[in-house]
N, C-alpha and C positions, 0 to 999 in steps of 0.2 A: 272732576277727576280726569285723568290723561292717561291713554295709557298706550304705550309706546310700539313700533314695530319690531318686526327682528335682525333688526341689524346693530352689524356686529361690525366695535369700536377695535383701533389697533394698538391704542394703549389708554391706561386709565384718564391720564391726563383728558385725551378726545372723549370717554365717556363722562366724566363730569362737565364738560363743555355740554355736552346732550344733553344731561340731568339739565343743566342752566339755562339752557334754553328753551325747553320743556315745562320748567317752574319757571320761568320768566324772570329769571332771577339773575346779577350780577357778582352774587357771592355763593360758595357754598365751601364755608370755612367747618374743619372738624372741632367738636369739643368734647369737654368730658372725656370717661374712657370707654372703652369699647367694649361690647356685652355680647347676649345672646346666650342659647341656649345647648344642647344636646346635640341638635341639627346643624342652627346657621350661628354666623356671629353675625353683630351689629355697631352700628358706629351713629351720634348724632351729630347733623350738621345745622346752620343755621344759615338763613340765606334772607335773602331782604324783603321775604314775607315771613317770616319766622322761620321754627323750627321743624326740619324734616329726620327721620330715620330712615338709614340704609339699613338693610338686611343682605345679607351675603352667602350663598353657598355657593361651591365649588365643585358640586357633582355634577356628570354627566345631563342629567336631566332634572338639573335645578331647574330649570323655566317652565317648566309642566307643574312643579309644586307650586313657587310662588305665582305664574298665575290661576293655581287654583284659589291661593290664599288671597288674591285680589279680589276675583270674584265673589269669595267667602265673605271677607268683609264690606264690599258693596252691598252684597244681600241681607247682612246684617244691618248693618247701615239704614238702610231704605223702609225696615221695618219702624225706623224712630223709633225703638220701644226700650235701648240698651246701648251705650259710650261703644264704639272701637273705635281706634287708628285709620283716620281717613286715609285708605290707598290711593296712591299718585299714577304711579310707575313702574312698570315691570323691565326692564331692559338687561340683555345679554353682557356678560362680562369679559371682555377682552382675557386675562389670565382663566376662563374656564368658568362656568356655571351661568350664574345669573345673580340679579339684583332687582331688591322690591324698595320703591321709596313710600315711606307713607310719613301719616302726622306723626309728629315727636310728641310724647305726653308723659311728663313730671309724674311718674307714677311711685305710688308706696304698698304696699303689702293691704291686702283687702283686710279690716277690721271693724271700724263704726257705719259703714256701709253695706254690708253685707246680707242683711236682712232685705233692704231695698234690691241687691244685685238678683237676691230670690224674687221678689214682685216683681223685676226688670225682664226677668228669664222667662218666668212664666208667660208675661205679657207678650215674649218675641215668637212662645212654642203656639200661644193661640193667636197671632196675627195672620196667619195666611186663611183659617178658619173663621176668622172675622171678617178679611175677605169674601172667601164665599157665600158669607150672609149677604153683603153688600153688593153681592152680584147677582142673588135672586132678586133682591128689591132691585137691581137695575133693571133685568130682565123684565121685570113688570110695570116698568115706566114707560112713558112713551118719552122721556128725555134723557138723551146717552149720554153719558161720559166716557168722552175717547182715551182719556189721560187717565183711566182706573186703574189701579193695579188688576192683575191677571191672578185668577185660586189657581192654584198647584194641587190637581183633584190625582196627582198618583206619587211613587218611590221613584228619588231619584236626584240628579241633581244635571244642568245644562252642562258644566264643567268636570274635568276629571279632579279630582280633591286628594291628597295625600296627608294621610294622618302616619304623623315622623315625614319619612322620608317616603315610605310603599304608600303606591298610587292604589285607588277606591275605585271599583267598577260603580259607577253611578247610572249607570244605562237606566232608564224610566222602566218601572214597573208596577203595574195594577196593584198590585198584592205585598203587604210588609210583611210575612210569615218567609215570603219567597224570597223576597229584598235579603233581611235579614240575614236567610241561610246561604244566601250565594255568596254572603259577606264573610262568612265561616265559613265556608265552604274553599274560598280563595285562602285565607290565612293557612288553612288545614294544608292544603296543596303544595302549598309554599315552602309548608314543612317537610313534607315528603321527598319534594323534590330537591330541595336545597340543605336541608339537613339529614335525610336518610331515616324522618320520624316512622318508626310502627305501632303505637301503641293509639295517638291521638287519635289515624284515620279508622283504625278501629271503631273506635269508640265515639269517633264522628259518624259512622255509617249506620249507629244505631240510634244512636240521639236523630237525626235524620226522622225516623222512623217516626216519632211523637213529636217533633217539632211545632207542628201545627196544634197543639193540642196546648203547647202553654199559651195561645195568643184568644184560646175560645171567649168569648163572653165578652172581648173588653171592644168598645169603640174606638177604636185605632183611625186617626183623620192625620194626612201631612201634616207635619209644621214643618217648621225654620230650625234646623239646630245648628249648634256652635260645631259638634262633631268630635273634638278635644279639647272638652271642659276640664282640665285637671286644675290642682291648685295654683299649678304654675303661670297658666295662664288665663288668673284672674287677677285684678289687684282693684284700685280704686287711686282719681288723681281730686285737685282741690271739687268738685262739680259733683263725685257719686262714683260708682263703680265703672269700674273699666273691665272688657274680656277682649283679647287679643290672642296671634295665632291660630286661629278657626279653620275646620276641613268639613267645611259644611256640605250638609247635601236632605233632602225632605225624606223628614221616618218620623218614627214615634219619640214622643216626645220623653219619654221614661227613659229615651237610650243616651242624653246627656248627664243621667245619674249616673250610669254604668262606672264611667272613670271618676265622677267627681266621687263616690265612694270609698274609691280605692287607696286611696294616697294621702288623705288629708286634705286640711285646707278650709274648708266648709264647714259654718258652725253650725249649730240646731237653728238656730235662728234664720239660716239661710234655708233651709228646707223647712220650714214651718210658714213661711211667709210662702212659699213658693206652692205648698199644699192648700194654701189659704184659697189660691186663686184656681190650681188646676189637684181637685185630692187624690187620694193613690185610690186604683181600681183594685179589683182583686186577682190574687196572685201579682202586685206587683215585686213583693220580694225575690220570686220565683223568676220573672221574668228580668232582674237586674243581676242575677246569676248570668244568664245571657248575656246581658251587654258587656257586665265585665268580663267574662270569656274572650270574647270578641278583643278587649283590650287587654288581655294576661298573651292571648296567643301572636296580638300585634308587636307586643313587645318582646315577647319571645322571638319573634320573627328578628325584628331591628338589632336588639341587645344579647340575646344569645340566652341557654339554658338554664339561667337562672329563673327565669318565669316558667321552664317550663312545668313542676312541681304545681303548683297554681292551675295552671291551665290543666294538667289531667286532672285532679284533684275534682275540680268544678265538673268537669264532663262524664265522670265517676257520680257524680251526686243527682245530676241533672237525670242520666242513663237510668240511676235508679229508685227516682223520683215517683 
């Protein structure tokens, strides 16, 4: 992987010269049509190692997203445990934003895979905890291994991460009761101040109050999540499942159900295999009110009033739970 300075091209022509030089490549011819989602569009190119994808947004602070989503999918990556789109390149866009290159992948709609994408999931939420097994038995060897992977023993993530568009306070923190609520806690604010909300921070300042009271009893250990697991971005290419677009950062592992809940996508077979490996604690229902919160009030935040119905609604329930 390569991943680029910031500077900035004076016209597209001179940043696809960069990309080529960067990939080592002689070619980088466009095909197909052009995609993307909600946030960025997208384009496939082909160059004389294969196939790469560009991603494209044009906001101010596209380059804070996409290299969050770089680093998101290196750390996914690294786990070997689940397919994403190898990240290349992050580089500045002459017309405004920024630009991520990664692997191009022939992808179809997640179906005869999906049960696996659950054992694949599972396997990436318990990898950094398998780590730290592997790091007491290091500890007690008298032979080191310099090249180990490193446990992730708190909340948090190295990089800032944007799920949509609004950036994730990832600052390291001891405690995921705390993580969590400073998570809502920002969405909450956001609303206040930018939409004029009064009823949510209400009803946030007492939720607040028993916060901690739904995370009692469960053993809560970092993993690895995807961060915005929805249906959209999952699919599966010839090999097994694929998940792409990640705004990863280290929490509980229950808080990747949160969105895949909410919208579809996910069959019983994809959560049956995924229970197989890691089972529900209790009160997990309870606590996926939560996370989906977290994603009604995000998308409230990005998309506007229509979520927000959803969002009090959950916080009404939770208050008087």
């Amino acid at each position: 992987m390569v991943r680029s300075s910031t500077s900035t091209f004076q016209s597209m022509e001179e940043l696809h010269d960069e990309i080529k030089l960067k990939l080592g490549s002689k070619t980088l011819e466009p095909f197909g049509h052009g995609g993307g989602g909600c946030i960025s569009s997208g384009q496939g190119y082909t160059t004389d190692h294969g196939k790469v994808y560009l991603k494209v947004n044009s906001k101010a602070k596209a380059r804070r997203m996409f290299d969050g989503e770089y680093a998101s999918l290196k750390a996914i990556a690294e786990t070997h445990t689940v397919k994403t789109p190898t990240p290349m390149l992050v580089l500045d866009n002459p017309s405004g934003g920024a630009l991520l290159v990664m692997e191009h992948l022939d992808m179809t709609g997640l179906s005869k895979h999906d049960a696996e994408l659950g054992r694949q999931l599972a396997r990436m939420h318990l990898h950094n905890e398998s780590v730290g097994k592997q790091t007491k038995k290091a500890e007690a060897s008298v032979h080191k291994d310099e090249d180990a992977v490193e446990y992730v023993s708190k909340y948090g993530f190295d990089t800032t991460t944007c799920c949509g568009f609004l950036p994730q306070d990832n600052t390291w923190c001891d405690d995921w009761p705390t993580f969590m609520a400073r998570k809502l806690s920002t969405q909450i604010t956001r609303l206040q101040e930018e939409k004029n909300e009064k009823e949510a921070p209400e009803l946030w300042s007492k939720l607040q109050l028993k916060f901690p009271s739904f995370f009692e009893n469960v053993d809560i250990k970092p993993a690895l999540l995807h961060g915005d697991l929805w249906g959209g971005n999952v699919a599966e290419y010839a090999d097994g499942p694929v998940i792409f677009d990640p705004s990863s950062f280290y929490g509980h592992a229950e808080y990747d159900h949160g969105i895949a809940t909410m919208f579809g996508g996910f069959s019983h077979s994809f959560f049956k295999s995924y229970h197989e490996l890691i089972p529900k604690c209790e009160g997990y229902a309870t606590r996926q009110k939560i996370y989906q919160l977290f994603n009604y009030l995000n998308h409230w935040n990005h998309f506007g009033g229509g979520y927000r119905g959803s969002s009090v609604s959950i916080m009404r329930e939770l208050v008087a739970s």
